[in-house]
C-alpha positions in Angstrom: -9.4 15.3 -18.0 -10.4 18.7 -19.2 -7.9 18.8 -22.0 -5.3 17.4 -23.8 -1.0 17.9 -24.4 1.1 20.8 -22.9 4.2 21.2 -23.8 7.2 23.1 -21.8 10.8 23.3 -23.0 13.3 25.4 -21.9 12.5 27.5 -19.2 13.8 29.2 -16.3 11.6 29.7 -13.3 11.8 32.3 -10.7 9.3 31.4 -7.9 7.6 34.0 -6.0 8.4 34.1 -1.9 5.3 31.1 -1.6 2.7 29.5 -3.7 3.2 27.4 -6.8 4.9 29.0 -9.9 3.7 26.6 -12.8 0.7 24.3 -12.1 -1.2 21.7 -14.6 -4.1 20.5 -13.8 -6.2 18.2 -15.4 -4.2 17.7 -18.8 -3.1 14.2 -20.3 0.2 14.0 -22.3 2.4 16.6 -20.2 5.8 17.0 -21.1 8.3 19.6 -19.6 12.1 19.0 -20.6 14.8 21.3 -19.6 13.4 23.4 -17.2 15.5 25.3 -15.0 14.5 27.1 -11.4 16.3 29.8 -9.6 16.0 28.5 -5.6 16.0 31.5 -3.8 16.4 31.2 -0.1 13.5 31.9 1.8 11.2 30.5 -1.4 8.4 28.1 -0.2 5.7 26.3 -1.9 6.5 24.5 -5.2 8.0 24.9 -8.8 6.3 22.3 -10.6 2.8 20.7 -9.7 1.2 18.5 -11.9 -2.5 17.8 -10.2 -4.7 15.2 -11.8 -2.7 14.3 -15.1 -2.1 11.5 -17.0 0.9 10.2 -19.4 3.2 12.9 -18.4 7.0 13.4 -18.6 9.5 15.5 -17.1 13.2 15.1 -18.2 16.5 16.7 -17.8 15.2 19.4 -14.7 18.6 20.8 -13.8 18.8 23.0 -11.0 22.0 21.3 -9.5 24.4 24.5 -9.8 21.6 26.8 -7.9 21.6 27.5 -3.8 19.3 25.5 -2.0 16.0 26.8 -1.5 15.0 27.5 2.1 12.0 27.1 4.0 8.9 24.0 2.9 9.6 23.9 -0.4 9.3 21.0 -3.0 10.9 21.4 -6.7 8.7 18.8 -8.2 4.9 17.9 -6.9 2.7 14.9 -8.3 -0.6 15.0 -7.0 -3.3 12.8 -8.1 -0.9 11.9 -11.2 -1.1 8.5 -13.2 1.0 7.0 -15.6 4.0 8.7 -15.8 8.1 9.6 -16.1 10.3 11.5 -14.5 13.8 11.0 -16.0 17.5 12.7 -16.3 16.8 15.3 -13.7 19.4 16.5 -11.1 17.5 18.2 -8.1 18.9 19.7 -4.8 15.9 21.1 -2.4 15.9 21.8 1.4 12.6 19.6 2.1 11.3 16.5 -1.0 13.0 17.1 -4.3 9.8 15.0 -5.9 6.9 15.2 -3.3 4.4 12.4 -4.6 0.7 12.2 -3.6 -2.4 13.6 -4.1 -5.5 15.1 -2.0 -8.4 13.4 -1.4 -10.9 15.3 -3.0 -14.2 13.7 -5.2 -13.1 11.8 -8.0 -9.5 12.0 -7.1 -7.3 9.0 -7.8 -4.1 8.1 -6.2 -0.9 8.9 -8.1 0.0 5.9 -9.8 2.6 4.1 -12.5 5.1 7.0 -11.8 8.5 5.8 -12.6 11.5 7.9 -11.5 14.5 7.2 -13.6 18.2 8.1 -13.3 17.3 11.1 -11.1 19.9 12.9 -8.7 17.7 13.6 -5.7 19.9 15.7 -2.9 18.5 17.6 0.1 19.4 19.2 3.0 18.9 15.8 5.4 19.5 18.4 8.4 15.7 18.6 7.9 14.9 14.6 8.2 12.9 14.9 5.8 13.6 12.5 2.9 14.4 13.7 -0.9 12.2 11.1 -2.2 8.6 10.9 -0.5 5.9 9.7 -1.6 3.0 9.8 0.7 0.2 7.4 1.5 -2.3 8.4 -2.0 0.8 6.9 -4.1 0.5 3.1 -5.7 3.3 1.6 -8.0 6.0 4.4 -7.1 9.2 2.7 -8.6 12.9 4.5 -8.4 15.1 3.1 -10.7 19.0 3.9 -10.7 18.6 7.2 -8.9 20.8 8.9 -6.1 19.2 9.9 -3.2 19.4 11.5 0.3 17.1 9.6 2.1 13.9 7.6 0.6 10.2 7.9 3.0 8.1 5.2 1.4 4.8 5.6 1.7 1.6 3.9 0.2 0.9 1.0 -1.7 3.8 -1.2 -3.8 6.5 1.1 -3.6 9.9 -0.2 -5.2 13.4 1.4 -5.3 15.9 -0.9 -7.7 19.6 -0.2 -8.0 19.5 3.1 -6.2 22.4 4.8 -4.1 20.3 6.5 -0.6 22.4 8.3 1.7 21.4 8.4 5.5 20.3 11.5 7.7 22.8 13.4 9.7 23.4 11.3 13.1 24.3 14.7 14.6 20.7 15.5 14.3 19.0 12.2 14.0 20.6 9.2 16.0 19.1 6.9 14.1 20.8 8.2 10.7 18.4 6.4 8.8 18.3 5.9 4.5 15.1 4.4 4.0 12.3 4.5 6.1 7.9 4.7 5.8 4.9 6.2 6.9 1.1 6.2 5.9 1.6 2.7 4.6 -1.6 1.1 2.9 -0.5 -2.2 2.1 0.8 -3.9 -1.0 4.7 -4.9 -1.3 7.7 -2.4 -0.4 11.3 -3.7 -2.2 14.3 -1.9 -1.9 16.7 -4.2 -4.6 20.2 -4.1 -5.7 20.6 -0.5 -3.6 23.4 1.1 -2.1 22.3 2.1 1.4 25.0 4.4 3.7 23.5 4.2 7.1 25.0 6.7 9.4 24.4 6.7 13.9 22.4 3.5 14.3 21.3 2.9 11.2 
């Protein structure tokens, strides 16, 4: 932890064709609020990454109005992240809205004690690819009171309370799934008080 508080209010990103437009690395006591990203088609890479911080908030991210962005791209990335918020945003990507994880690099820590909060989390499920993810470096990932098209639960004591997740496409993916998991390292995985809408087979 290199350093101490950054504070972002009130901007509007344009993101180059690939790469990451604002990263933070290494800070504790991050807070972004009301940031706004145009999501040009064809734009890869991320918005946001916050890599290796602690105590950090991000609130009221509304892209919602804006064209989906095309290509791997990911609004929001946590990597390596502990202890923190993400609240009151409204987020519409073609791949994860909030990819949550972390590389594996000395001294790195999973992300951890990340609470997502009365999010709208919408993607293009064409892709199968869920718009909350969190991948297998993730412990004590909880999404509370969020709506979501489809959840891919990943890592240790995940929870999702009081959420509405929406299946993929059955045109594309039979199964139509909401909720499903990969690179699982143990702990407990609740989904509680949800509205699932399974599509196909469910």
């Amino acid at each position: 932890m290199p350093g101490s508080r950054v504070v972002l209010q009130n901007l509007h990103i344009i993101p180059p064709p690939s790469g990451t437009t604002i990263e933070i690395f290494g800070r504790r006591d991050v807070k972004l609020h009301g940031l706004t990203h145009d999501e040009q088609s064809g734009a890869g890479g991320s918005a946001i990454s916050l890599v290796c911080c602690y105590n950090f908030a991000i609130s009221a991210t509304d892209p919602e109005a804006r064209t989906p962005l095309g290509g791997s791209a990911y609004p929001i990335v946590l990597s390596n992240c502990q202890k923190g918020l993400v609240s009151g945003c409204s987020i519409h990507s073609t791949w994860h809205c909030i990819a949550i994880g972390g590389g594996s690099f000395p001294g790195a820590v999973p992300s951890r004690q990340i609470l997502i909060d009365h999010c709208i989390l919408l993607n293009d499920m064409e892709q199968g690819a869920g718009a909350a993810d969190s991948h297998g470096n993730s412990e004590s990932i909880t999404y509370s009171n969020c709506i979501m098209s489809g959840a891919n639960l990943g890592g240790k004591n995940i929870s999702a309370f009081g959420c509405t997740i929406y299946g993929r496409p059955p045109s594309v993916f039979p199964d139509g799934a909401a909720v499903w998991a990969s690179e699982i390292v143990g702990g407990v995985f609740r989904v509680h008080d949800c509205t699932v809408h399974l599509f196909g087979q469910g």
